[in-house]
LUMKEDO-314806 format. One line per 3 residues: number of its first residue (from 0); their letters; for each residue x, y, z of C-alpha. Coordinates in steps of 0.02 Angstrom, whole numbers, always signed. Example, Ala and Ser with C-alpha at 12.3 -4.5 7.8 and 13.67 -1.06 7.14 Angstrom:
BEGIN
0	as	+615:-225:+390; +684:-53:+357;
//
This chain:
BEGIN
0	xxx	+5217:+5102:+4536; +5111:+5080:+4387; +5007:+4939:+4423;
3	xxx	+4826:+4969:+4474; +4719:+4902:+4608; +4587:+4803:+4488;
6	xxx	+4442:+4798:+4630; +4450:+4980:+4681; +4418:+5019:+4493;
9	xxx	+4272:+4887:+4462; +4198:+4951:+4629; +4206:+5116:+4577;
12	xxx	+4134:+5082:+4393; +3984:+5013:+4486; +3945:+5147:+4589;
15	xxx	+3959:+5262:+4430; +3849:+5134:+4339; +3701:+5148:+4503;
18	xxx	+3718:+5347:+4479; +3681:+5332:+4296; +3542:+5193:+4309;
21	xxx	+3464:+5266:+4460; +3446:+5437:+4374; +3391:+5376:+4189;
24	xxx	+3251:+5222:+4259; +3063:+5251:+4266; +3018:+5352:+4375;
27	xxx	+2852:+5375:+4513; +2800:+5193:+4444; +2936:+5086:+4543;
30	xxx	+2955:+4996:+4714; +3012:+5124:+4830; +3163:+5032:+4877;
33	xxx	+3219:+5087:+4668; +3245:+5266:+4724; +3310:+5373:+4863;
36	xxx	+3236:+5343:+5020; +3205:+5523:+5035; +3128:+5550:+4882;
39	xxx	+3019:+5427:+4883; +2869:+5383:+4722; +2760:+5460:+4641;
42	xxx	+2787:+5632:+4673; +2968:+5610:+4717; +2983:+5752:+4818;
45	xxx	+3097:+5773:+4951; +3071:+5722:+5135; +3192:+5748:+5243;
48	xxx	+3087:+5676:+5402; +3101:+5510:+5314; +3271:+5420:+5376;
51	xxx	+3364:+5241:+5320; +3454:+5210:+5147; +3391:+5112:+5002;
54	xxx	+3525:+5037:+4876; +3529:+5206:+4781; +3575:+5301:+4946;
57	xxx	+3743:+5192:+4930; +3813:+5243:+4766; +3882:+5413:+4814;
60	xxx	+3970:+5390:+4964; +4028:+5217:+4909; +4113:+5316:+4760;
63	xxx	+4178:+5454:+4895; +4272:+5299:+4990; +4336:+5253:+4808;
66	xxx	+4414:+5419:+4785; +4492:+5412:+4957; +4561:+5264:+4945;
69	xxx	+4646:+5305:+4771; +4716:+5453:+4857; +4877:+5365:+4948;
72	xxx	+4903:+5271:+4785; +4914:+5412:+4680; +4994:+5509:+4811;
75	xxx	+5132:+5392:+4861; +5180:+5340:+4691; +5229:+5535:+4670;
78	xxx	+5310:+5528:+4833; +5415:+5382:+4768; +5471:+5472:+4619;
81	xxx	+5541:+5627:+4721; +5399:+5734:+4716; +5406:+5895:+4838;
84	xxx	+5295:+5968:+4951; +5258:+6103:+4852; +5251:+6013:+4715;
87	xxx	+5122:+5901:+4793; +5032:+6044:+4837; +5031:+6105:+4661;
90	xxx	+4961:+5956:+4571; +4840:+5931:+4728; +4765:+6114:+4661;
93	xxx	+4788:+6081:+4472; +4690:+5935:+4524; +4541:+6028:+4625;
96	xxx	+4532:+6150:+4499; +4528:+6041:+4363; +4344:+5945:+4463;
99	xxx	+4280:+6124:+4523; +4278:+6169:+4319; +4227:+6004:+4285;
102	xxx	+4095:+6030:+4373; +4026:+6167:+4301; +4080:+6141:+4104;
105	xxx	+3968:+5973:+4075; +3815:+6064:+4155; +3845:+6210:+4047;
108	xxx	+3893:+6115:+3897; +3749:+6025:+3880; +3608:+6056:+3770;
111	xxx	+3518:+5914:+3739; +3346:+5946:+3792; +3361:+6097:+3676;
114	xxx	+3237:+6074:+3494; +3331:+6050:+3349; +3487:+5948:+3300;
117	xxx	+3622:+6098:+3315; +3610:+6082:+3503; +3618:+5886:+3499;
120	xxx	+3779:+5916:+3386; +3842:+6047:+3498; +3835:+5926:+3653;
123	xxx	+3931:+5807:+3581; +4047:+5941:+3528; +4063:+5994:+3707;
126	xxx	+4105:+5795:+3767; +4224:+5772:+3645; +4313:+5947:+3697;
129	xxx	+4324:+5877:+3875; +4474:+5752:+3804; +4606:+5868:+3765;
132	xxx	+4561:+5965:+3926; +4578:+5826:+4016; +4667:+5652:+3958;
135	xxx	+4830:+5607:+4001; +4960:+5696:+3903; +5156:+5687:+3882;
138	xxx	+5234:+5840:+3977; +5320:+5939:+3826; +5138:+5932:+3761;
141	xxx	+5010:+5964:+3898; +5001:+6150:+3908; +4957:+6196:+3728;
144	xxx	+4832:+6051:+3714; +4735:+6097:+3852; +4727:+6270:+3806;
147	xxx	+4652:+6215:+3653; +4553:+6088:+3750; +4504:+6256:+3870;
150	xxx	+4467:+6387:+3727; +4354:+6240:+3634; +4250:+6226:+3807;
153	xxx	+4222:+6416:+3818; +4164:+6431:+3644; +4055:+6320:+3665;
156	xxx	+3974:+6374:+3787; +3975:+6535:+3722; +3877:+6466:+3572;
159	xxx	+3765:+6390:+3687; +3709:+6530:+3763; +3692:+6656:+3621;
162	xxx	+3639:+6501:+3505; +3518:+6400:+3600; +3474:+6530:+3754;
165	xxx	+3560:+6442:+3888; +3597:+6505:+4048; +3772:+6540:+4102;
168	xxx	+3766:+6562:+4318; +3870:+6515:+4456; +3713:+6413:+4529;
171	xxx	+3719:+6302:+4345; +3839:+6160:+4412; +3838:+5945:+4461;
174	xxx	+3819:+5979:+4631; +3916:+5793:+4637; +4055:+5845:+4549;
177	xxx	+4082:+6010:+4643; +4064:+5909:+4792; +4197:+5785:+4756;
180	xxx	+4308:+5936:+4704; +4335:+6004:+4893; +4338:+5822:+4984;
183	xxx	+4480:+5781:+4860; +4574:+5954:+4901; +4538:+5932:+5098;
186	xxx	+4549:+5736:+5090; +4726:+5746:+5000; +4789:+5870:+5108;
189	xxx	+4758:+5791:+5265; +4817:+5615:+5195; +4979:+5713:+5138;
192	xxx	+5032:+5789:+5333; +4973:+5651:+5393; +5027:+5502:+5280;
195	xxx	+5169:+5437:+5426; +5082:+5456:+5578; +4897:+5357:+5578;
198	xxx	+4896:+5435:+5778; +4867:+5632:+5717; +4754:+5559:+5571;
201	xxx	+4636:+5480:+5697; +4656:+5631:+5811; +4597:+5740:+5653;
204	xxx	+4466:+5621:+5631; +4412:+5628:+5818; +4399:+5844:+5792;
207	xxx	+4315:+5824:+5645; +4182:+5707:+5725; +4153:+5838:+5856;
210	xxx	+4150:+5979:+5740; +4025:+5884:+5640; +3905:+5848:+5803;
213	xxx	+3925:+6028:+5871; +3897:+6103:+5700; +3741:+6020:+5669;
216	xxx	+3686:+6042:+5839; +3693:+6218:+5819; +3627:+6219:+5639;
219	xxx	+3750:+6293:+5547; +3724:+6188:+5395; +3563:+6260:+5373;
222	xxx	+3597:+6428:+5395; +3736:+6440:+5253; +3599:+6346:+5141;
225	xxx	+3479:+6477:+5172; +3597:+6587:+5098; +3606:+6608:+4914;
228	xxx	+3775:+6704:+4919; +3870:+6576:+5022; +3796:+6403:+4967;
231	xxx	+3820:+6414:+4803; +4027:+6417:+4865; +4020:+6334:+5013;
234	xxx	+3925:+6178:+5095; +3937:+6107:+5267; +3941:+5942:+5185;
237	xxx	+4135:+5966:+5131; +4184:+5932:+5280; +4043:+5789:+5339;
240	xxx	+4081:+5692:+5213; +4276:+5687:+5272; +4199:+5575:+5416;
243	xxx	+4188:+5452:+5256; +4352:+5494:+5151; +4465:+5506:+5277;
246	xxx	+4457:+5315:+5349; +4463:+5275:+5168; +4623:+5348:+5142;
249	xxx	+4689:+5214:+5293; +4617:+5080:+5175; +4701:+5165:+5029;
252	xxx	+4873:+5146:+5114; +4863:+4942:+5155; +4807:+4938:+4950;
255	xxx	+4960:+5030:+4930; +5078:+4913:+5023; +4994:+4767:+4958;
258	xxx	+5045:+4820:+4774; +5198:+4880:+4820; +5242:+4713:+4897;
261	xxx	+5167:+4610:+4736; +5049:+4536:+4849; +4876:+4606:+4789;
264	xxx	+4759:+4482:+4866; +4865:+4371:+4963; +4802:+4195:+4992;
267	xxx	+4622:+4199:+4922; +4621:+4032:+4919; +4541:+3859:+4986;
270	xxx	+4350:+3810:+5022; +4333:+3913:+5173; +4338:+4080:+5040;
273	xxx	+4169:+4034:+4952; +4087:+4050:+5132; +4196:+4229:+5185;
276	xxx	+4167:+4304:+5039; +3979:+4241:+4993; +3941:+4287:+5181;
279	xxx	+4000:+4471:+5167; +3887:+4502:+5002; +3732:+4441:+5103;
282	xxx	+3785:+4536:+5250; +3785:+4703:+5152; +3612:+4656:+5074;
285	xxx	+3534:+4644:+5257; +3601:+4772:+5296; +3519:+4877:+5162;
288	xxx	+3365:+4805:+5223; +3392:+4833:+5388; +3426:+5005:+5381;
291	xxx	+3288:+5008:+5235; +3159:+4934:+5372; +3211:+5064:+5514;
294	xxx	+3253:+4881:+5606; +3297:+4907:+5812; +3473:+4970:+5803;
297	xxx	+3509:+4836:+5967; +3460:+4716:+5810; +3575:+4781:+5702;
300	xxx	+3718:+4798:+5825; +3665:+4610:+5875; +3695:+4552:+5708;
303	xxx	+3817:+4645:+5663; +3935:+4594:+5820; +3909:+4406:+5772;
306	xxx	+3938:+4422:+5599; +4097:+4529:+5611; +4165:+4390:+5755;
309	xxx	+4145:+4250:+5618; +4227:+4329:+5485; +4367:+4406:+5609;
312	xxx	+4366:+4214:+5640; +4398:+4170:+5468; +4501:+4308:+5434;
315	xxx	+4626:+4266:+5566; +4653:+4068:+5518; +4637:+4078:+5321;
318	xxx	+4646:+4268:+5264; +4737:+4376:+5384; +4765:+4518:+5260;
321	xxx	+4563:+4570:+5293; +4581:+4582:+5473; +4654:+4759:+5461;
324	xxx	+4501:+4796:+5356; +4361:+4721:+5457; +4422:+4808:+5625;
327	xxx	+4407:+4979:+5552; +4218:+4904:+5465; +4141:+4826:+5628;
330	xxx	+4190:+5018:+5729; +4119:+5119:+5603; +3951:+5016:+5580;
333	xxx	+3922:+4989:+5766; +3964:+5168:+5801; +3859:+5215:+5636;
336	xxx	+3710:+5116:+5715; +3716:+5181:+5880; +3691:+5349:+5824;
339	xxx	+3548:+5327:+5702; +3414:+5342:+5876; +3496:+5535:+5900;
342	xxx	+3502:+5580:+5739; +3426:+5462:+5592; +3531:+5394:+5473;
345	xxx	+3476:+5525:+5315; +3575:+5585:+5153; +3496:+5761:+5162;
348	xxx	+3518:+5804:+5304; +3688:+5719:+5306; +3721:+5635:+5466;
351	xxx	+3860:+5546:+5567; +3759:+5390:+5561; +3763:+5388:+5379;
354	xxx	+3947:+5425:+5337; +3985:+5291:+5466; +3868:+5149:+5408;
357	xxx	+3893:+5168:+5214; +4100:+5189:+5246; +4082:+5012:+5325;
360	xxx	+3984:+4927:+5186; +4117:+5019:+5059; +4260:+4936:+5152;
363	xxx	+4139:+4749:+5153; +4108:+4796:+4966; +4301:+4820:+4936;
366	xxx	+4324:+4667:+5009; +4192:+4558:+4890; +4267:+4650:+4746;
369	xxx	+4411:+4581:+4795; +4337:+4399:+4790; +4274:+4434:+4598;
372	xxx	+4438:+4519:+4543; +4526:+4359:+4601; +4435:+4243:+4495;
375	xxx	+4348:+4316:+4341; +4464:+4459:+4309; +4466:+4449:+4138;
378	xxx	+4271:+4425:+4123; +4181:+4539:+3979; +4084:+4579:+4166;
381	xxx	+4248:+4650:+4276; +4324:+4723:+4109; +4171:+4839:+4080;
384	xxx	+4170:+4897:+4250; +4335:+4912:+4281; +4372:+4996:+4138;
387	xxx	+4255:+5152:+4138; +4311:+5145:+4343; +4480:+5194:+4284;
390	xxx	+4383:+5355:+4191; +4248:+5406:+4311; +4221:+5589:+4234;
393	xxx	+4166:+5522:+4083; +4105:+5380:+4128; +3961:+5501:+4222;
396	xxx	+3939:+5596:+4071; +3933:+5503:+3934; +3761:+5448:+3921;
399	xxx	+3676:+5588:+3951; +3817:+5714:+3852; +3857:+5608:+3717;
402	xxx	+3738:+5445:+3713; +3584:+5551:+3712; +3616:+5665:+3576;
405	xxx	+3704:+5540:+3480; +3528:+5447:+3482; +3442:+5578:+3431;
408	xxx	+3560:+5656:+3272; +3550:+5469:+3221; +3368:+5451:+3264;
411	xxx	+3393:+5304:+3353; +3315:+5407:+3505; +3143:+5329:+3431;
414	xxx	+3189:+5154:+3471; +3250:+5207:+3639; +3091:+5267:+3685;
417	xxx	+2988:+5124:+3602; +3110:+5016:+3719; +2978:+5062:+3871;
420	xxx	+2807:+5063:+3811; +2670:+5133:+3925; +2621:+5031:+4072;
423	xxx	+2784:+4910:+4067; +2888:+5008:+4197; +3037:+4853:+4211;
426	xxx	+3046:+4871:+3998; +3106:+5039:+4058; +3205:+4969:+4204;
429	xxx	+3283:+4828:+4074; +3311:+4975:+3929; +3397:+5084:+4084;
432	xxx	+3545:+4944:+4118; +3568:+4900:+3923; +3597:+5085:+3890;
435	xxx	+3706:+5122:+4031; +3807:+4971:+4017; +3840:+4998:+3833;
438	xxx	+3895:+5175:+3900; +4008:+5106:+4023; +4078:+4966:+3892;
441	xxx	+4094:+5118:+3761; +4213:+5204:+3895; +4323:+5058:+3954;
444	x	+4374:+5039:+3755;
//
């Protein structure tokens, strides 16, 4: 199966496109609804009393649920072409591996806030040396390119160190990246055992709930942080944020079956769509709000109930293939909800409430990308997004490890900067989305 599901990727291309923006916009001089909820302006220092999401709070798990749901499509199409279980299990490391180092190489790889131009070269040296490492190769010649790609990377960073004085450590990594590295390995296993019988999937998912609620109960995610020997290895978090992946991964299997049937979006059609569809999107933004507001959670469920009963009503007469993906949304959210009064909904800590609520507005998003896919797919707006969705890893990187420098070996960094004078903080929010988007275009080429 070679063909792609077009929303996941422009889905995920916009959460990569939020993580970019949301890091590279002015900061301390916005609304506070701009940045992490915890983190709030000017100082930006972390709170962890403070609970509810912003828009920002969205961006990584919504890219978690994008990864989960690519894993059955990536997974089955090897099943389909005779792959074993050990051989599964080998690519499923090769694969791990390949986002632990990943991980760690761009952090260590860049120098661009190093004086001088040899650093700025040297980062784009290091971006460039992610390609053979890590693009898509014909088998006779994959090994000896990436151990080019490989011995490139560790001279580099070599040269950084003794060079430009940078610090090589095991605590020098994306904490995102290292992240997604062990919910892919855990997520892909359990899709793998699991992948013909949804019954021990949920009853995995029903163990992992508890272990999540007893573990936290008993602090045990705080006590491994506390220790610099063990977090810098292991986080608590791999396995919390399953309580996101893992329902993904059911998604991930109806997008498989809708391919494989040549049935993508079904009957997305008649007036009744430009209500469904419309209706979602505006759901999602109260939602944010909501949760945003710290509104009544009997609210929330209130709404939430009525809302999910009119589109399960519109579902069911005009566009039955979202029924099996509102059931699993409307659970999640109300259960999300209910929990936010004994725990909070926070990132940092992360809670139940929060892997359940923002795994329901990824499936609703899913859905609406669905609705754009249909009808603009070949828009300069779907391509852009789309496109760098299909190459996340670089997609992240490539402003700040290859835009960056670039800008300033050219000296183009000056009219960056003049692109946000002093005391204009949305020239600076403006300047933010032009750069990234030329980023993302640069990457979907």
């Amino acid at each position: 199966m070679k063909q792609r599901y077009l929303s996941l990727d422009f889905l995920r291309g916009l959460t990569i496109f939020g993580m970019v923006f949301s890091a590279i916009i002015p900061y301390g001089v916005l609304p506070r609804w701009m940045y992490h909820i915890q983190n709030p302006p000017p100082a930006h220092e972390l709170n962890t009393g403070i609970t509810g999401i912003s828009w920002v709070d969205l961006v990584f798990p919504v890219f978690i649920f994008c990864m989960g749901a690519a894993i059955p499509l990536s997974g089955r199409s090897k099943i389909e072409k005779g792959i074993t279980t050990g051989e599964y299990l080998k690519s499923t490391a090769e694969r791990f591996f390949m986002l632990w180092f990943f991980s760690y190489a761009y952090v260590l790889l860049n120098f661009n806030t190093a004086e001088g131009i040899w650093p700025q070269i040297f980062t784009i040296l290091g971006f460039m040396a992610f390609f053979p490492l890590y693009m898509v190769l014909k088998r006779k010649k994959t090994l000896p390119v990436r151990i080019a790609g490989l011995a490139a990377v560790i001279l580099i960073i070599l040269a950084g160190h003794f060079w430009f004085g940078e610090t090589i450590s095991v605590q020098r990594r994306g904490i995102i990246i290292f992240l997604l590295a062990f919910l892919y390995l855990f997520g892909s296993l359990i899709w793998y055992f699991t992948r013909n019988n949804r019954k021990m999937r949920i009853n995995i998912y029903l163990l992992l709930f508890l272990f999540t609620y007893i573990t936290k109960e008993l602090g045990w995610p705080a006590a491994t942080y506390a220790n610099p020997d063990i977090r810098w290895w292991f986080n608590m978090e791999y396995f919390y944020f399953l309580l996101l992946l893992i329902p993904a991964t059911g998604i991930g299997d109806i997008l498989y079956e809708r391919i494989r049937q040549g049935n993508i979006y079904g009957s997305i059609q008649g007036k009744i769509i430009h209500l469904f569809f419309p209706l979602i999107l505006l759901f999602v933004i109260w939602l944010c709000y909501a949760f945003y507001m710290n509104l009544s959670a009997i609210l929330i469920i209130s709404v939430s109930m009525a809302v999910f009963a009119l589109l399960l009503y519109i579902a069911f007469r005009r566009l039955p293939q979202y029924a099996e993906f509102l059931y699993p949304a409307a659970i999640l959210l109300i259960c999300g909800t209910a929990m936010v009064p004994l725990e909070g909904m926070t990132k940092v800590p992360c809670t139940i409430a929060y892997c359940f609520a923002t795994c329901s507005i990824s499936i609703l998003l899913l859905i609406f990308s669905d609705y754009v896919c249909k009808y603009i797919p070949t828009s300069i707006f779907v391509k852009i997004f789309s496109g760098a969705g299909m190459n996340p890893l670089m997609s992240y990187i490539a402003f700040d490890s290859f835009i960056v420098p670039l800008m300033k070996v050219t000296g183009f960094i000056t009219l960056y900067q003049a692109a946000y004078p002093a005391g204009y903080p949305l020239a600076g929010v403006a300047r933010a989305a032009v750069a990234v988007l030329v980023t993302m275009w640069a990457v979907s080429l």
